[in-house]
N, C-alpha and C positions, 0 to 999 in steps of 0.2 A: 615283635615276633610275627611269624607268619603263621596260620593259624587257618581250618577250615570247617565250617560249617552250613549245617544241611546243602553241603555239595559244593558251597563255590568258598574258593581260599582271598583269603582277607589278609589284610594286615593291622594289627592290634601294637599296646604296650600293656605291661604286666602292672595292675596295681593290685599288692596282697593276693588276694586269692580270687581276682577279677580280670578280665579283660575289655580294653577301652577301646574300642574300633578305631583306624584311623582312614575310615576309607576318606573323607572331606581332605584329605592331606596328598594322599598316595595311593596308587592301585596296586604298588606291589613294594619290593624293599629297596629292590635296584631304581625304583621312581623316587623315593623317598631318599635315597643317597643322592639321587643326581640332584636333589632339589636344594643339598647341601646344607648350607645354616638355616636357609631360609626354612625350607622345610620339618628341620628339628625345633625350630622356634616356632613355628603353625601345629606340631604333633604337641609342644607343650602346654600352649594355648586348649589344645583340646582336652590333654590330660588333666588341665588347673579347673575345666567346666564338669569333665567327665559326666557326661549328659545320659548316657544311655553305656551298660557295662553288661559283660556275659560273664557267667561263671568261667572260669578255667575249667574246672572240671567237665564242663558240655561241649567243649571244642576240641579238636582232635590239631596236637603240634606237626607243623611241618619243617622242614630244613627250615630256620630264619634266611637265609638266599638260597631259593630254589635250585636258581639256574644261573650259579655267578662266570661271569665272563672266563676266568681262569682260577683252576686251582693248582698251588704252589706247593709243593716241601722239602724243606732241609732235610738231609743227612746228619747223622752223628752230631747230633748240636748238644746233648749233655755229659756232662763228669759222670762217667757211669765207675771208673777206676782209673787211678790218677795219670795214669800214663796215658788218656784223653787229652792231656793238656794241648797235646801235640795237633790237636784237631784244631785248637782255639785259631781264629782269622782265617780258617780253612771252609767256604762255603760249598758244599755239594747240594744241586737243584736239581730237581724233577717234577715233570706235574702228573696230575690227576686229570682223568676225563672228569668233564662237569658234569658229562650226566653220570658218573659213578654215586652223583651228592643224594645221599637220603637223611631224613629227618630223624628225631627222636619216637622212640618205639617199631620202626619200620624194620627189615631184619636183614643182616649180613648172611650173603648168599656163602656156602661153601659148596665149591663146582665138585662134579661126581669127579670128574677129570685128572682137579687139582686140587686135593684135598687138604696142602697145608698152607693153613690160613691161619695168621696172628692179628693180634691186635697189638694197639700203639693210642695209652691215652694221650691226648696233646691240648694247649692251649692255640688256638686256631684265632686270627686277627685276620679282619673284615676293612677292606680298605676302602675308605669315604670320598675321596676325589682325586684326576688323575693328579700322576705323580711320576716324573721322572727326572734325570740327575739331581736327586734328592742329596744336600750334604748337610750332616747335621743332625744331633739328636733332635733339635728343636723343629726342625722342618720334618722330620721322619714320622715323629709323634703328630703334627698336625696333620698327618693326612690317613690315621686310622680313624676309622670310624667307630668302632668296637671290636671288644669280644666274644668267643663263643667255646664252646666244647668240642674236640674232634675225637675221631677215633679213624685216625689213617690208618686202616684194615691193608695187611701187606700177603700177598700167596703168594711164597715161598717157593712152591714149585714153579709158577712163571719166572720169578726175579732171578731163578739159577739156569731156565733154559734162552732168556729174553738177553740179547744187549743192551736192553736199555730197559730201564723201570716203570715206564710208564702204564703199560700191560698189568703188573703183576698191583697197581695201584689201581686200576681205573675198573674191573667188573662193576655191574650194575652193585650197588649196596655197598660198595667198599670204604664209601667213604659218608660214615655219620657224622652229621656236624647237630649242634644246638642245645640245649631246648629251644633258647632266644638269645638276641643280639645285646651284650650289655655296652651300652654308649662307654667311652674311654673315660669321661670325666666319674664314672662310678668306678672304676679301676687306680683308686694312685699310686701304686704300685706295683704291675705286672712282671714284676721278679723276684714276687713276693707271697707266690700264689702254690699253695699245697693241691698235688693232682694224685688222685687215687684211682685205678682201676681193677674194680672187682669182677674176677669171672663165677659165674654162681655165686654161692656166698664166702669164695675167697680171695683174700685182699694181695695179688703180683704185682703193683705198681702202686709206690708211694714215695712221691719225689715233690723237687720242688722246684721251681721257676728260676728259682735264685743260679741253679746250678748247668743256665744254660751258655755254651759255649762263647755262642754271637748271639750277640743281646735282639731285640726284634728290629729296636735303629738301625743295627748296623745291617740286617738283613736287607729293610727295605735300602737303605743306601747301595746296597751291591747290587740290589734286582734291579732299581732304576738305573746304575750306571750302564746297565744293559738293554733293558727293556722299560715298555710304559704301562705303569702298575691302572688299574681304571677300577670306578668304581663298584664296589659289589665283588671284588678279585678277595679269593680266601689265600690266604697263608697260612700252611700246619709248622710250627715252630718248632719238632722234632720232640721227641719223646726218653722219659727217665726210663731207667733201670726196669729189671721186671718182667720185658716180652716176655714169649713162649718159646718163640726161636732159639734164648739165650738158656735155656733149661737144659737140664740134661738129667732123660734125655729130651729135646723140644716138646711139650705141649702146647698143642694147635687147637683153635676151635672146632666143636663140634655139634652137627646140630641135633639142637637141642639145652643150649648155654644158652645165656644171657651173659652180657657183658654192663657193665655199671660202670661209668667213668665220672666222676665228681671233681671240680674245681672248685676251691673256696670261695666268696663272691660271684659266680658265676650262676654255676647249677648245675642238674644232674643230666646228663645224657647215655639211657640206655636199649639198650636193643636187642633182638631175640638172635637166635643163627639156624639159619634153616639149611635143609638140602638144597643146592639145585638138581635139575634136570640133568638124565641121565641120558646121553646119546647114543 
C-alpha cells in the first residue's frame, strides 16, 4: 500500500490491522515494481521480521500507484445481456490521464459544467515489468503484479460532445483506484471475483469476474501487440451490469453520495462526490 503519515507518503504492506513500512525496500510503489523479484522477496524478508508496525487506522490510504505511467480501459468487456456475446474478441481502448488517479476516501469531482457523472465498479490490474508482444496465458500472467479496486468514473456529458473518451475519463478524481495492491499469487483465480458497487446504502452493481468478455490475458496480449505495457501501468478491465447511465431514467452522481465498491479478496474502495467549481 501506499500510505501517508504526519505529512510524508510511505509505502507499507497490510498485516491485520497493521501497517509494516517498507521504506529499507523502496521509496515509492513504482520503486518497488521496478525492483521486481528481487524486491518483493527484500519486502517479505521485512514482513517475516516486522520490526517496527503502525496501526492502519493512524495512516491516511493513498492510490496504491500514485502516479502510474499509463492508465488503460476496455470497453464493453462484460455479458451484461446475451446478445453481448458479439463483443467477445472485440477489444475497444482508451485511456485515463494519470493524474485523474485518486486514492481511497478522496472525492470524485462532479463539474458544475458537466453534471452527468457515473460510476463503473471494476477490478483494476497493476502491471509489474515491462511487457510487450506478450503471447500467452502463461507469459501475460507473469507480468501482473497485482491487484486493486477501480471505479472508472465516466461524464457522460463530455463522452457525447468528445470524439474521443479520453476527456470524459480523465478529470482530476475521476479515476479511484485501491485501498492497496494485492500481489497476484493472493488472487488464484481472478474470474472468480464477486464486484459490488453501492451508491449510499444502495447496492447497482453486483456482478462477477467470471462474466468478462476478454479474459485480462488476452487483454494484455492485444495491448502489447501494440504497445509497451511498463511497470506501475493500471488496467481497468471494464465493468458489470448496474451503471447509472443504463437506468431509466439515468441516475448520475450527485454531490453528496458516496460510492462503495467491494471485490471479494481484494477490499473495499470508497469515496465521497463533491461539487466542483463553478465558472
Amino acid at each position: 500500500m501506499t500510505f501517508e503519515l504526519d505529512g510524508a507518503r510511505r509505502i507499507g504492506a497490510l498485516q491485520e490491522d497493521r501497517v509494516v513500512p517498507l521504506d529499507d525496500v523502496a521509496t515509492d510503489m513504482l520503486g518497488l515494481l521496478n525492483g521486481a523479484d528481487a524486491a518483493l522477496d527484500a519486502a517479505s524478508t521485512v514482513l517475516d521480521r516486522a520490526a517496527n508496525s503502525i496501526l492502519l487506522s493512524d495512516v491516511r490510504l493513498c492510490a496504491p500507484i500514485c502516479a502510474p505511467p499509463q492508465v488503460l480501459g476496455i470497453g464493453r468487456n462484460y455479458m451484461r445481456k446475451p446478445e453481448d456475446v458479439r463483443h467477445r474478441g472485440k477489444q475497444v481502448w482508451f485511456s485515463n490521464s494519470p493524474s485523474s488517479i485518486v486514492g481511497h476516501g478522496e472525492p470524485i469531482v462532479v463539474p458544475a459544467s458537466a453534471p452527468s457523472v457515473d460510476y463503473e465498479g471494476e477490478l483494476a490490474v497493476v502491471i509489474g515489468r515491462e511487457a510487450h508482444d506478450i503471447r500467452g496465458e502463461d507469459e501475460a500472467h507473469a507480468v501482473i503484479a497485482g491487484f486493486t479496486v477501480a471505479n472508472d468514473v465516466t461524464n457522460h456529458d463530455w463522452l457525447s460532445q468528445s470524439p474521443t473518451v479520453m476527456l470524459a475519463k480523465s478529470y482530476t478524481g475521476n479515476s479511484p483506484i485501491g485501498p492497496w495492491l494485492v500481489t497476484r499469487d493472493e488472487i488464484p483465480d481472478p474470474y472468480a471475483l464477486r464486484i459490488r458497487t453501492w451508491v449510499n446504502d444502495e447496492l447497482r452493481q453486483d456482478g462477477t469476474t467470471a462474466d468478462m468478455l476478454n479474459r485480462i490475458t488476452q487483454q494484455i496480449e492485444h495491448l502489447t501487440e501494440h504497445l509497451t505495457l511498463m511497470p506501475g501501468d493500471v488496467i481497468m478491465t471494464g465493468t458489470p451490469a448496474g451503471t447509472g447511465n443504463r437506468m431509466d431514467p439515468p441516475r448520475f452522481l450527485v454531490p453528496g453520495d458516496v460510492v462503495r465498491i467491494e471485490i471479494e479478496g481484494i477490499g473495499v474502495l470508497e469515496n465521497p462526490v463533491v461539487a466542483g467549481r463553478k465558472r
